[in-house]
N, C-alpha and C positions, 0 to 999 in steps of 0.2 A: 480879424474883424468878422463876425457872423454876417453872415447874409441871409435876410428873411426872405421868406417867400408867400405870400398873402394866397390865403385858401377860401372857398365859401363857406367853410367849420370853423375859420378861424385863422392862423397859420403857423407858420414852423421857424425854425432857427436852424442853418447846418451849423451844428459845432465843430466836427470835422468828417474830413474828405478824405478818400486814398482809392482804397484798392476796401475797404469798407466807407459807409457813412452811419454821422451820430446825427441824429437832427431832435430838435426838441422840439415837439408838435402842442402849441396852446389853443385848446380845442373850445368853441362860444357853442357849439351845433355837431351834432354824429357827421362822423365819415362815410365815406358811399361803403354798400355792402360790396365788396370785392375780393381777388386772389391773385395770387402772382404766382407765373408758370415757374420761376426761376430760384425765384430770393426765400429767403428766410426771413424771418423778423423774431427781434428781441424787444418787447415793450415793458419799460421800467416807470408805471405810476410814477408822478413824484410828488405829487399834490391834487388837491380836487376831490369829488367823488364820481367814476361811473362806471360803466358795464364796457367788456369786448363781449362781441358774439363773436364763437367761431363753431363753423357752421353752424347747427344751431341750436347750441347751448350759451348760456348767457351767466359770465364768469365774471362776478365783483369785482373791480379793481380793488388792491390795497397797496398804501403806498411802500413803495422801494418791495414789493413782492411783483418780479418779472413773469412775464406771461410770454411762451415761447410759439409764435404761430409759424408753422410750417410748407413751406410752398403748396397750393394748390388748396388750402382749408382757406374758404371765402370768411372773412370778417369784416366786421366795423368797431367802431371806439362810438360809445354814447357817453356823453357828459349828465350826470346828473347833476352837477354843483359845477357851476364853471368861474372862471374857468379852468377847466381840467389840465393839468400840464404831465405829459408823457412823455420820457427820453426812447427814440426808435435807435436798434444799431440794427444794423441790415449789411450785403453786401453795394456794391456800387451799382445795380442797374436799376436803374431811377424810372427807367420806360417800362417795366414788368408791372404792366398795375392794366387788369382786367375786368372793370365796372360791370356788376351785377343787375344794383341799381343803383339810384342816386336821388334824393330829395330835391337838391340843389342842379336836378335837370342835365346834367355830363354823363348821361349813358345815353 
């Protein structure tokens, strides 16, 4: 069974768990600009239309074309067409997330 988890952009689905995670983020509203000391990320568009910044270049999404952000390059997900729906694979450290800023007030 997924277990969602309610965000102020929106919220996520884990589809699976381990020693990695798959989560599928459906985004109403941009994510905080941030970076993570640790992890990696794999973001797979799968629907929608918007922008990832990283740092600070600002890269179209197109769907099922992955976008590979790399530990410590600060990013955000903008929705221009929502809602936006992106599969993240990542490794397992859920707590690696370092808010730059935030719209939605969590830095």
């Amino acid at each position: 069974m997924r277990r969602r988890i309610d965000k102020p952009w929106g919220h996520e689905e884990i589809l699976a768990e381990g020693c990695y995670l798959v989560k599928k983020l459906i985004l109403e509203d941009e994510t905080s600009t941030h970076y993570h000391s640790i992890r990696n990320e794999l973001l797979i568009p799968v629907s929608g239309e918007g922008v990832v910044m990283l740092d600070n270049d600002f890269i179209q999404l197109a769907p099922f074309t992955p976008i590979y952000v790399k530990k410590g390059v600060k990013h955000k997900i903008i929705p221009k067409q929502t809602p936006l729906e992106v599969i993240e694979v990542s490794d397992n450290n859920v707590d690696d997330v370092v808010r730059i800023a935030d719209k939605h007030k969590r830095v």
